[in-house]
PDB file with SEQRES, HELIX, SHEET and CRYST1 records, atoms N, CA, C and O in Angstrom:
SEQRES   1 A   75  UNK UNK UNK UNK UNK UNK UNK UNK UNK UNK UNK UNK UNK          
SEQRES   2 A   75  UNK UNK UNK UNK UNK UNK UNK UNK UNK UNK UNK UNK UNK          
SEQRES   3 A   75  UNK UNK UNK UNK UNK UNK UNK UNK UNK UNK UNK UNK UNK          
SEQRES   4 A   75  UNK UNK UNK UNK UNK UNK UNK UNK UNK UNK UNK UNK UNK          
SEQRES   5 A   75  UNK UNK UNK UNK UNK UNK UNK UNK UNK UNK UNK UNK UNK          
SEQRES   6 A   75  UNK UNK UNK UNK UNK UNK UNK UNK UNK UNK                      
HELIX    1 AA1 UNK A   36  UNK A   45  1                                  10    
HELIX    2 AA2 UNK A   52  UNK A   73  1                                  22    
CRYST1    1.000    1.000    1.000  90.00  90.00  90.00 P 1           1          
ATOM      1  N   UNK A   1     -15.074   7.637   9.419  1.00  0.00           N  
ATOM      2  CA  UNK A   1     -15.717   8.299   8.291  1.00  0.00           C  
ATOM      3  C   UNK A   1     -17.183   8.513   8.646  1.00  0.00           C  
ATOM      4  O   UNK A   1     -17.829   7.681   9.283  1.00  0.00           O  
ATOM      5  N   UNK A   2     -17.630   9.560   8.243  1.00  0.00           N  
ATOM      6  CA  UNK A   2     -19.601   9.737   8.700  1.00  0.00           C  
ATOM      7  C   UNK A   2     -19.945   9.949   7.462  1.00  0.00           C  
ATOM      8  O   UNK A   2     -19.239  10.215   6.490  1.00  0.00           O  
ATOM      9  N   UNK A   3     -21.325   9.787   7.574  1.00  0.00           N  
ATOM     10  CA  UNK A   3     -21.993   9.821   6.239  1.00  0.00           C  
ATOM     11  C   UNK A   3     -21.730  10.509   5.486  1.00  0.00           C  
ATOM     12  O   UNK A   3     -21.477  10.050   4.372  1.00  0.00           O  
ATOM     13  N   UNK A   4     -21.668  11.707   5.672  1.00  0.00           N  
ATOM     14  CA  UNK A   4     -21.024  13.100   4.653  1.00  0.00           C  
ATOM     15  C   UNK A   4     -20.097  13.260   3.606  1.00  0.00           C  
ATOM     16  O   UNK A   4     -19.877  13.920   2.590  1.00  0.00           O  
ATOM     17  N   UNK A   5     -19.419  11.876   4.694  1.00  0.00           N  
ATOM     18  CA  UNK A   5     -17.659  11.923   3.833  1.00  0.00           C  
ATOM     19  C   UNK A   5     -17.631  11.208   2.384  1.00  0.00           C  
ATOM     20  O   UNK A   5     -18.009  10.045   2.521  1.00  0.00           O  
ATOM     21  N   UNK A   6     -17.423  11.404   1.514  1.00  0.00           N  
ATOM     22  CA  UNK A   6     -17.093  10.531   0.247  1.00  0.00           C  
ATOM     23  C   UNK A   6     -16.036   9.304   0.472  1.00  0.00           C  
ATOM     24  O   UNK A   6     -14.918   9.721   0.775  1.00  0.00           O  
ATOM     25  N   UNK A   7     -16.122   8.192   0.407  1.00  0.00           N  
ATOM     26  CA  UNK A   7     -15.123   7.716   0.512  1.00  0.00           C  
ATOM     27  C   UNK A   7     -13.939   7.516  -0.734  1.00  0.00           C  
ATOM     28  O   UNK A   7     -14.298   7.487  -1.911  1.00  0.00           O  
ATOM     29  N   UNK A   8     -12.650   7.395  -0.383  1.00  0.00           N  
ATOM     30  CA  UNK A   8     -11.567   7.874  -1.516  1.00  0.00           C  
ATOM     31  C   UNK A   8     -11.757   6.079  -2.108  1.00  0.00           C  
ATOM     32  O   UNK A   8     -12.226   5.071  -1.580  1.00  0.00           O  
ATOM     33  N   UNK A   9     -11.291   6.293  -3.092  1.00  0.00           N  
ATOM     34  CA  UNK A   9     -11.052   5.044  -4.445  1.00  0.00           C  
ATOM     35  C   UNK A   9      -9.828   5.042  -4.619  1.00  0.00           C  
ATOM     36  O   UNK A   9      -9.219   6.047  -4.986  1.00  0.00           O  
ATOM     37  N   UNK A  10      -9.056   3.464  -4.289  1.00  0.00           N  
ATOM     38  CA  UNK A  10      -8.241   3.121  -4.340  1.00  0.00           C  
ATOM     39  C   UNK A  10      -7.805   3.005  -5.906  1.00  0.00           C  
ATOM     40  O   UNK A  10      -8.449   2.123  -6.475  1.00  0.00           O  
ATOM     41  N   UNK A  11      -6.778   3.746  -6.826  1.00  0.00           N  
ATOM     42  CA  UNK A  11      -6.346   3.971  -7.909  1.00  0.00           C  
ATOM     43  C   UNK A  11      -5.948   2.633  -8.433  1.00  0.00           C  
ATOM     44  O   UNK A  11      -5.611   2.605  -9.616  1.00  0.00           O  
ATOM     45  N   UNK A  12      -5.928   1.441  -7.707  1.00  0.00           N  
ATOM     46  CA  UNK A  12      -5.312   0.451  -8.512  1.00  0.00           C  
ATOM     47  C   UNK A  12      -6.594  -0.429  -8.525  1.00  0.00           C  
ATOM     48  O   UNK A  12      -7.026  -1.070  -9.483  1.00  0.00           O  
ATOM     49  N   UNK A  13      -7.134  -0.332  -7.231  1.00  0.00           N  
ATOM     50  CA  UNK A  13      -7.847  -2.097  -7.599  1.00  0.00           C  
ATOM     51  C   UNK A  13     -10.021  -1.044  -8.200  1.00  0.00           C  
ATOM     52  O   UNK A  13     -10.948  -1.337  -8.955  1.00  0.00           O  
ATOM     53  N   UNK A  14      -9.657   0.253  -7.107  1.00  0.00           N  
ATOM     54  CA  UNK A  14     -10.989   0.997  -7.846  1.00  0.00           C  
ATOM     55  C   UNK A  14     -11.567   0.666  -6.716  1.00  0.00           C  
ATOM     56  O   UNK A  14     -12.180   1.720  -6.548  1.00  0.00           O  
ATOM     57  N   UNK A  15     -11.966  -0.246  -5.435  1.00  0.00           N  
ATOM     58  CA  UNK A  15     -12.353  -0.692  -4.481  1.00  0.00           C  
ATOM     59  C   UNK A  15     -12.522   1.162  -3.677  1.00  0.00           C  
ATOM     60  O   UNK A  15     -11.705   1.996  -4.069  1.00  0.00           O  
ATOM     61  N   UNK A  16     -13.419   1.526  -2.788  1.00  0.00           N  
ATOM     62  CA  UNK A  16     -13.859   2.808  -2.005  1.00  0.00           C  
ATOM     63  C   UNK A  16     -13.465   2.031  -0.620  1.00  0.00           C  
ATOM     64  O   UNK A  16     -13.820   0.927  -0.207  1.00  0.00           O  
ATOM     65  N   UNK A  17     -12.453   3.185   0.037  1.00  0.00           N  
ATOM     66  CA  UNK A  17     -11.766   2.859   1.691  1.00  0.00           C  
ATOM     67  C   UNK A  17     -11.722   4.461   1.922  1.00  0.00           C  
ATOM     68  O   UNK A  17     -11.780   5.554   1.358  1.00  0.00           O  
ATOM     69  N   UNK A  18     -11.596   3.889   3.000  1.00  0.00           N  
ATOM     70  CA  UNK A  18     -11.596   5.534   3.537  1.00  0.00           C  
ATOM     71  C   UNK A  18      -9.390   5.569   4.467  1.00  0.00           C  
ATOM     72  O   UNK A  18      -8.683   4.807   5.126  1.00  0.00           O  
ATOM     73  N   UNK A  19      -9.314   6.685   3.980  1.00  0.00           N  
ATOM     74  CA  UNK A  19      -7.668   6.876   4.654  1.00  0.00           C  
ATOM     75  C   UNK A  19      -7.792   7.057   5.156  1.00  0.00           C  
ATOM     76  O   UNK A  19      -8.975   7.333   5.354  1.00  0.00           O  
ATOM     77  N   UNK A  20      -6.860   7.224   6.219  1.00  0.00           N  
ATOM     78  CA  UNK A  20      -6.988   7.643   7.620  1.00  0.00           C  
ATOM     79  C   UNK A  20      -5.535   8.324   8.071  1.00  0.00           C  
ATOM     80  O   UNK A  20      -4.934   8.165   9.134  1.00  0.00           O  
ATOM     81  N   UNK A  21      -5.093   9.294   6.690  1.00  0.00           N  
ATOM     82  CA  UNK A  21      -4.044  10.083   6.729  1.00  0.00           C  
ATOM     83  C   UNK A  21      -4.304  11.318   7.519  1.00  0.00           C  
ATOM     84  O   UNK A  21      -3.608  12.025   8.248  1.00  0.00           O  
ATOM     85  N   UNK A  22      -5.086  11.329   7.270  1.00  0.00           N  
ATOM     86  CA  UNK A  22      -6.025  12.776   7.842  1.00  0.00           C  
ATOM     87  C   UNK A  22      -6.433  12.883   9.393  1.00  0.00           C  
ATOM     88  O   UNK A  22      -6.534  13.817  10.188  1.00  0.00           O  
ATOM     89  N   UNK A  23      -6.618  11.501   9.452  1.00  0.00           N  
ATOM     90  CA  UNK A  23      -7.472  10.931  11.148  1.00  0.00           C  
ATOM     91  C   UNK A  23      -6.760  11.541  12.179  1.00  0.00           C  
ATOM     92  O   UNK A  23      -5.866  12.363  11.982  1.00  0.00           O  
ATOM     93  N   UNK A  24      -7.251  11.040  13.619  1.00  0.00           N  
ATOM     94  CA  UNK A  24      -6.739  11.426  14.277  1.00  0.00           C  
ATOM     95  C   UNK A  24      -5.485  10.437  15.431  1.00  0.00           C  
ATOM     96  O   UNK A  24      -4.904  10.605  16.503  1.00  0.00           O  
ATOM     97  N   UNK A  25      -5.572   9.670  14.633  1.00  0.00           N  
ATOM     98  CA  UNK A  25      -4.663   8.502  14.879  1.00  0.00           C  
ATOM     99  C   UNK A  25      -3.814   8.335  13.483  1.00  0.00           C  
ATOM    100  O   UNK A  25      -3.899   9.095  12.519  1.00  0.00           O  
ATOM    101  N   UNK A  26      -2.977   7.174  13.585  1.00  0.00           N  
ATOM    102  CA  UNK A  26      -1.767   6.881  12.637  1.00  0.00           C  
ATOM    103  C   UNK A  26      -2.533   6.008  11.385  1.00  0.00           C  
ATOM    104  O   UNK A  26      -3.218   5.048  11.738  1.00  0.00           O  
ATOM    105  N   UNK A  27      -2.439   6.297  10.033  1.00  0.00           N  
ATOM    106  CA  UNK A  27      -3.191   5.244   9.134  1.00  0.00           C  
ATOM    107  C   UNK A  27      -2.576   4.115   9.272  1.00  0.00           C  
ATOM    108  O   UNK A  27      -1.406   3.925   9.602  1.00  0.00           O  
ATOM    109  N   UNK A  28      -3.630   3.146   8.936  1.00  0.00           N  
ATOM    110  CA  UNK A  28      -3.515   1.531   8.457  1.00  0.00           C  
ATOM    111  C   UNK A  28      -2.226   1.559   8.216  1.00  0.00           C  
ATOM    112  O   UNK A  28      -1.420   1.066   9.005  1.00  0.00           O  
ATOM    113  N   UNK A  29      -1.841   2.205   6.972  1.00  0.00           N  
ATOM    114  CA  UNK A  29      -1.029   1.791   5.809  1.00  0.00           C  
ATOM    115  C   UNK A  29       0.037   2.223   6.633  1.00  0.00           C  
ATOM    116  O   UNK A  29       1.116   1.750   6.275  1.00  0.00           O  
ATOM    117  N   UNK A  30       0.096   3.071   7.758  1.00  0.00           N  
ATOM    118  CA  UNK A  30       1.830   2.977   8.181  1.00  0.00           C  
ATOM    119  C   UNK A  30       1.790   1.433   9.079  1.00  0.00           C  
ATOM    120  O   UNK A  30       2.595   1.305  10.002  1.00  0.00           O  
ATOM    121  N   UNK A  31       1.389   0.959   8.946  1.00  0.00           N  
ATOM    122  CA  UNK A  31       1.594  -0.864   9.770  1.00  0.00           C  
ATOM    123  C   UNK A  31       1.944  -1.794   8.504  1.00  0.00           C  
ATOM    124  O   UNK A  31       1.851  -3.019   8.592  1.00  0.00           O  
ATOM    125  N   UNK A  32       2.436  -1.018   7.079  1.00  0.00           N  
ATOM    126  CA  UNK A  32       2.710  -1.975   6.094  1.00  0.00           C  
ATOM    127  C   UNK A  32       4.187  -1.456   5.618  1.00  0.00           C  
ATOM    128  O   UNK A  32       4.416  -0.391   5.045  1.00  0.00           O  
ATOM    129  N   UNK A  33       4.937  -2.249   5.911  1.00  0.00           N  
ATOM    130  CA  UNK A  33       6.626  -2.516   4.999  1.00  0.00           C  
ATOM    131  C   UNK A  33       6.975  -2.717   3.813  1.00  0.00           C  
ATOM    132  O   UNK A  33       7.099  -3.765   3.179  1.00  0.00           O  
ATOM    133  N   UNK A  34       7.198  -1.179   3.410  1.00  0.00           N  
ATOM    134  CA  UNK A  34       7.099  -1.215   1.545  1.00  0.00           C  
ATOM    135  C   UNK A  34       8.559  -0.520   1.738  1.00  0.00           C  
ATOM    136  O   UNK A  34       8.922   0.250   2.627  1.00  0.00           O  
ATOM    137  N   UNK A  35       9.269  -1.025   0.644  1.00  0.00           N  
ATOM    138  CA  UNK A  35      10.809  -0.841   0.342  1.00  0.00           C  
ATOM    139  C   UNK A  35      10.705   0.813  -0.262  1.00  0.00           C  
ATOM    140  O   UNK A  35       9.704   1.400  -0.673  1.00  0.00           O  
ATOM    141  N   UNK A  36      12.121   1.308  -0.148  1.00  0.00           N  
ATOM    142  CA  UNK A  36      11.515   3.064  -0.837  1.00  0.00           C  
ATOM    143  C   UNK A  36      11.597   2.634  -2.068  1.00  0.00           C  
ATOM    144  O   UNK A  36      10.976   3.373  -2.832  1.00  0.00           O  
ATOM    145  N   UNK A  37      12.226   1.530  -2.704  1.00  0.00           N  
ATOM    146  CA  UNK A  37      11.884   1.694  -4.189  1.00  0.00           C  
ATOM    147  C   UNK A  37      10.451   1.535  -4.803  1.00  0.00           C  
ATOM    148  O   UNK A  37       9.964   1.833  -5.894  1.00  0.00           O  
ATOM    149  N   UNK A  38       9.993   0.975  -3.716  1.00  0.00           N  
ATOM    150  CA  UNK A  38       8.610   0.258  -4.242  1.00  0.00           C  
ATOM    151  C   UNK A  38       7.901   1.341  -4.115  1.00  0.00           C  
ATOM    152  O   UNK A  38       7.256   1.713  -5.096  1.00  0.00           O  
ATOM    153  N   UNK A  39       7.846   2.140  -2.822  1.00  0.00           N  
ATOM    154  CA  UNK A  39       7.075   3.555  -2.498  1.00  0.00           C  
ATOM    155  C   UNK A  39       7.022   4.339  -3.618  1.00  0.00           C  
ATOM    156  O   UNK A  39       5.936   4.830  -3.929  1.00  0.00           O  
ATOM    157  N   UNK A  40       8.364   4.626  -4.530  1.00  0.00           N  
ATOM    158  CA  UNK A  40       8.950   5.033  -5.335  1.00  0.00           C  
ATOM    159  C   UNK A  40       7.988   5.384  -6.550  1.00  0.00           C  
ATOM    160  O   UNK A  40       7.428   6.417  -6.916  1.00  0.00           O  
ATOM    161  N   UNK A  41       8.048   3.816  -7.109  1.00  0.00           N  
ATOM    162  CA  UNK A  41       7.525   3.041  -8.273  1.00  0.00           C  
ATOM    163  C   UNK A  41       6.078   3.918  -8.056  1.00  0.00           C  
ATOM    164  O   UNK A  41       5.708   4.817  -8.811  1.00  0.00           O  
ATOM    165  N   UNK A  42       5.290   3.408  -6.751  1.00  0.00           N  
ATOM    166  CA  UNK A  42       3.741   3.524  -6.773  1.00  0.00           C  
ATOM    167  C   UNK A  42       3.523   4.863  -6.665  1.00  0.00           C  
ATOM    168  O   UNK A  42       2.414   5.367  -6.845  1.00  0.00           O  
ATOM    169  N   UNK A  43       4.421   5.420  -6.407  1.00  0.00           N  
ATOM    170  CA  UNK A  43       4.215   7.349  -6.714  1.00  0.00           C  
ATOM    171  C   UNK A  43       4.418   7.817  -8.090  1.00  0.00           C  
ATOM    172  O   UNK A  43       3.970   8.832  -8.621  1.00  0.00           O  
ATOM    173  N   UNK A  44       5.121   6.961  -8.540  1.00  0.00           N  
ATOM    174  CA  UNK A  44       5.354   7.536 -10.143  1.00  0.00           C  
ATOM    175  C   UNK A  44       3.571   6.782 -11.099  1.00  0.00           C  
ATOM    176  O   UNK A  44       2.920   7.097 -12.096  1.00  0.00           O  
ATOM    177  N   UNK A  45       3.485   5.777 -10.081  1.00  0.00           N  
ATOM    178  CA  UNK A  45       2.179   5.185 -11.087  1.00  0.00           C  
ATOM    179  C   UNK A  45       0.798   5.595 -10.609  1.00  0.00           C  
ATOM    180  O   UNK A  45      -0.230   5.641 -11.286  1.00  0.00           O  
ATOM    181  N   UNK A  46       0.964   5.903  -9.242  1.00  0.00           N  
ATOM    182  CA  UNK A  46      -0.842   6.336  -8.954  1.00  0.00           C  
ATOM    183  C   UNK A  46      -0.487   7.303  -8.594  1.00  0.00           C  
ATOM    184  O   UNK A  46       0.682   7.592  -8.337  1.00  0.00           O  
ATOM    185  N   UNK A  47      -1.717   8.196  -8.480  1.00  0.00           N  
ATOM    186  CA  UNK A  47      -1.913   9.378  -7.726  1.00  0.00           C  
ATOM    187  C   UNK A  47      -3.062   8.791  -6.837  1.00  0.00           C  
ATOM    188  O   UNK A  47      -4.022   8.060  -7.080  1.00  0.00           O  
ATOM    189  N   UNK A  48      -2.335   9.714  -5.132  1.00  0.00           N  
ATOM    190  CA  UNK A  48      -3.033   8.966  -4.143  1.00  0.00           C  
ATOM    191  C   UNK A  48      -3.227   8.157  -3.337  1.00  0.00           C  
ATOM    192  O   UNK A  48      -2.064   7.848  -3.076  1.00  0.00           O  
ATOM    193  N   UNK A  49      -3.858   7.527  -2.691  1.00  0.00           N  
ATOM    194  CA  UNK A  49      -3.414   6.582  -1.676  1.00  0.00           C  
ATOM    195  C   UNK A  49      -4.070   5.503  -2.150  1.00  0.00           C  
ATOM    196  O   UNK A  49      -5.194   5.550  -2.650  1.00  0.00           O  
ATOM    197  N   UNK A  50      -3.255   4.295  -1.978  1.00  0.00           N  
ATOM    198  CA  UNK A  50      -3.742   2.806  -1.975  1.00  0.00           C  
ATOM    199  C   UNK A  50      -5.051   2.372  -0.791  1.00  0.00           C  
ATOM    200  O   UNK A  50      -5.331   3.090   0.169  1.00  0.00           O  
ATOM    201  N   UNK A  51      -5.628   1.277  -1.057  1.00  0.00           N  
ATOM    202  CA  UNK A  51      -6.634   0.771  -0.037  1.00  0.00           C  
ATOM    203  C   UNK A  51      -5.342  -0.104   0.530  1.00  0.00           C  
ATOM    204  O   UNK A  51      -4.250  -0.250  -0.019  1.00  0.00           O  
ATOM    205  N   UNK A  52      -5.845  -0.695   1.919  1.00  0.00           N  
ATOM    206  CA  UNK A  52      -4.825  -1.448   2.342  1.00  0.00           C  
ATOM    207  C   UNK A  52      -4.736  -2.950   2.168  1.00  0.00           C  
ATOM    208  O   UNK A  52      -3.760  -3.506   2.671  1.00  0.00           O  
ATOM    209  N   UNK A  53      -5.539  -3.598   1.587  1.00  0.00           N  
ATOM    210  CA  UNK A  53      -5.604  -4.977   0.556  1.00  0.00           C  
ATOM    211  C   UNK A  53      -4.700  -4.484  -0.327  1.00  0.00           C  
ATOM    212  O   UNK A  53      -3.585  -4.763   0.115  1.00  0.00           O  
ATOM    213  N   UNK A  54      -4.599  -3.778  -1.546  1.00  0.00           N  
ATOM    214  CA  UNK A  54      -3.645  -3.802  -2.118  1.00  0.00           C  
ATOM    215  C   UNK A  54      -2.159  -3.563  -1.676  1.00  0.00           C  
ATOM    216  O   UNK A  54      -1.245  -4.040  -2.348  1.00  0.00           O  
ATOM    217  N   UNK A  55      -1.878  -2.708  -0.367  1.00  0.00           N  
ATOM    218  CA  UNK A  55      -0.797  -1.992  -0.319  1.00  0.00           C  
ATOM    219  C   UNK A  55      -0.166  -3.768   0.519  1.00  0.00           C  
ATOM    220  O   UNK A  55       0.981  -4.213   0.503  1.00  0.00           O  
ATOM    221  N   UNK A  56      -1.375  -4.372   1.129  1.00  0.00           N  
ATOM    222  CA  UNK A  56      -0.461  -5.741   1.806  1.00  0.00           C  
ATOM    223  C   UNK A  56      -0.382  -6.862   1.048  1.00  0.00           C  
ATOM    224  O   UNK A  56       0.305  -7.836   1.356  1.00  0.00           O  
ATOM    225  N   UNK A  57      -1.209  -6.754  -0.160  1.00  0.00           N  
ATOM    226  CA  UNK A  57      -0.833  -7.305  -1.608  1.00  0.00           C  
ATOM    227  C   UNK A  57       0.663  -7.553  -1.782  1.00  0.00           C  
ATOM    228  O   UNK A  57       1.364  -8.551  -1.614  1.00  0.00           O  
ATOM    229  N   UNK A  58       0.924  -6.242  -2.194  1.00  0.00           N  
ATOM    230  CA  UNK A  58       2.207  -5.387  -2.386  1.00  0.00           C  
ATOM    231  C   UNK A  58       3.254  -5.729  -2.008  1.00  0.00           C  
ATOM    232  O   UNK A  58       4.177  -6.140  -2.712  1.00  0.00           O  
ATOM    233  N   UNK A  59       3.235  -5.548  -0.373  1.00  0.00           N  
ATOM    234  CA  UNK A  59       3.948  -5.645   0.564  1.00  0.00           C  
ATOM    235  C   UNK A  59       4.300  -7.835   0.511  1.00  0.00           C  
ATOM    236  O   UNK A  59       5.430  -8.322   0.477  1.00  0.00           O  
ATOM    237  N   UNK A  60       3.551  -8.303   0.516  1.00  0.00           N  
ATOM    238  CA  UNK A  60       3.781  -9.839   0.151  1.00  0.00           C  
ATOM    239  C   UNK A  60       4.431  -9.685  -0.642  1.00  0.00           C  
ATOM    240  O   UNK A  60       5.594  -9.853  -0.273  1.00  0.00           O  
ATOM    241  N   UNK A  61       4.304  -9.307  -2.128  1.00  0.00           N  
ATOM    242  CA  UNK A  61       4.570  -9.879  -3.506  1.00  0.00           C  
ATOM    243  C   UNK A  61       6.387  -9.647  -3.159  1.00  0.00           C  
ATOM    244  O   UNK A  61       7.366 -10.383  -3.282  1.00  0.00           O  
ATOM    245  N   UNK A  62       6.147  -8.004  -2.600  1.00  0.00           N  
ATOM    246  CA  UNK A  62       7.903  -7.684  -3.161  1.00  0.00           C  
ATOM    247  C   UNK A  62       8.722  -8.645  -1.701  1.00  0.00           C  
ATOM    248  O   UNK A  62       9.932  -8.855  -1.789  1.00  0.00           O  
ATOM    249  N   UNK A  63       7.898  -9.190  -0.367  1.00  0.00           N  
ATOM    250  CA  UNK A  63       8.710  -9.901   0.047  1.00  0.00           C  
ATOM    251  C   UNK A  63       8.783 -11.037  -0.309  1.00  0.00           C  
ATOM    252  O   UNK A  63       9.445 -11.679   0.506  1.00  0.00           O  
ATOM    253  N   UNK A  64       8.354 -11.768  -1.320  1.00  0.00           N  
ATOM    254  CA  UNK A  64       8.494 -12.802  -1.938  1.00  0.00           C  
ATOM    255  C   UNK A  64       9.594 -12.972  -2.745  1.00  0.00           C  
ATOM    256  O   UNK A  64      10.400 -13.898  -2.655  1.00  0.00           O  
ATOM    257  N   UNK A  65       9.627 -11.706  -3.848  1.00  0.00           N  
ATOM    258  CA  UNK A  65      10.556 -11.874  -4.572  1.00  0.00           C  
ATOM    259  C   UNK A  65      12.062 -11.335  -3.933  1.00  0.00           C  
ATOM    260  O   UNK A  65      13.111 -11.434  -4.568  1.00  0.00           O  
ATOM    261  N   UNK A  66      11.968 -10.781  -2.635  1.00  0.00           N  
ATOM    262  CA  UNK A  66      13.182 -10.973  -2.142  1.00  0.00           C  
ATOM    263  C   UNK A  66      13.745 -12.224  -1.185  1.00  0.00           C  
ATOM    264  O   UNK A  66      14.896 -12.388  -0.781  1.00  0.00           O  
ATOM    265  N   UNK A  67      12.379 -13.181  -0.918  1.00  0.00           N  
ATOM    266  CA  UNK A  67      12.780 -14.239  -0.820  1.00  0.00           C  
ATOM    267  C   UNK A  67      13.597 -15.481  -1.902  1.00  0.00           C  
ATOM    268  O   UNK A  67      14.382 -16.427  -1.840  1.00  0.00           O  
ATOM    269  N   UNK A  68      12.908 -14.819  -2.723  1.00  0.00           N  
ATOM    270  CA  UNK A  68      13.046 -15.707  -3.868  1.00  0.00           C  
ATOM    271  C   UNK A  68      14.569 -15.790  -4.405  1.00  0.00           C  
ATOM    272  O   UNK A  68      15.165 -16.824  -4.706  1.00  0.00           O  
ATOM    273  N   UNK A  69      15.153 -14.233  -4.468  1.00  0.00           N  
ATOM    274  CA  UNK A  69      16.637 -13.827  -4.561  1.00  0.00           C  
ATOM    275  C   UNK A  69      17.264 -14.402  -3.286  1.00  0.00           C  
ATOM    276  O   UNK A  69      18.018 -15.299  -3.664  1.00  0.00           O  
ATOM    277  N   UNK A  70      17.292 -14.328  -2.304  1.00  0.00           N  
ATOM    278  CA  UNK A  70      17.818 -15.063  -1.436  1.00  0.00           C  
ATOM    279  C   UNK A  70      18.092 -16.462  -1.305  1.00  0.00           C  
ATOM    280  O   UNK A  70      19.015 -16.968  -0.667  1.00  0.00           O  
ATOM    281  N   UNK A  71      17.236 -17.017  -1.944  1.00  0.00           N  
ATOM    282  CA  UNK A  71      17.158 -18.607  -2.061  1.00  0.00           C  
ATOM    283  C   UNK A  71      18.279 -18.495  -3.024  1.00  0.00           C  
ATOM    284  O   UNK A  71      19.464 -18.604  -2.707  1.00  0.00           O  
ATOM    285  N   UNK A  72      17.855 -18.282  -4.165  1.00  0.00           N  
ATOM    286  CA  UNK A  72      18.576 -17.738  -5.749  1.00  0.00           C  
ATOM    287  C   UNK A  72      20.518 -17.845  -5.413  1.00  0.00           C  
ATOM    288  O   UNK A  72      21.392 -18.645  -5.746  1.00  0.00           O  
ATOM    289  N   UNK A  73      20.491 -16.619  -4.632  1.00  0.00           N  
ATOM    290  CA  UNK A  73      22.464 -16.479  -4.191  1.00  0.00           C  
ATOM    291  C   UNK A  73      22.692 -17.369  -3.479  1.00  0.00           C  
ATOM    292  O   UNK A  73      23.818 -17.777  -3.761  1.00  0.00           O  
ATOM    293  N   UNK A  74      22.073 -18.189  -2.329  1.00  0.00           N  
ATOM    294  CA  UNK A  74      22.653 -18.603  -1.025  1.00  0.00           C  
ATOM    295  C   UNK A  74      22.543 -18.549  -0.068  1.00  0.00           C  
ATOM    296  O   UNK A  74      22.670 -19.329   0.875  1.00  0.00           O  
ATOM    297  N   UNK A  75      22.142 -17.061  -0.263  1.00  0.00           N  
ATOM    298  CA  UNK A  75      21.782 -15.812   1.430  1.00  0.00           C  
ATOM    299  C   UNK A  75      21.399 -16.851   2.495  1.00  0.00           C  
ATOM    300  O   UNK A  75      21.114 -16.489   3.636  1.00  0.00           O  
TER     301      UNK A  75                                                      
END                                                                             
């Protein structure tokens, strides 16, 4: 990002990151494992891209609670 650039605001936490969808390399956020439902969910609720603290937030919480189901059945 150079001075010029505005940096984008992450819609959930409000925190300023800059994406790097645009870059000339691969963004952050494709190095994070989000289920398509979850992708899903966060398209129907933000517009825009997450910072990547929240998106590995995220990425914990929902592997938690599929740990948690696993414990839960047996798995």
């Amino acid at each position: 990002m150079n001075a010029t650039t505005t940096p984008d605001r992450c819609p959930r936490c409000g925190d300023a990151f800059a994406c790097g969808a645009a870059g000339p390399g691969p963004c952050a956020c494709c190095t994070i494992a989000l289920s398509a439902t979850l992708q899903a969910q966060l398209r129907q609720q933000y517009s825009g891209c997450l910072c990547l603290p929240c998106l590995q937030l995220l990425a914990r919480a929902e592997q938690a609670v599929e740990r948690a189901g696993a414990v839960a059945c047996g798995c």
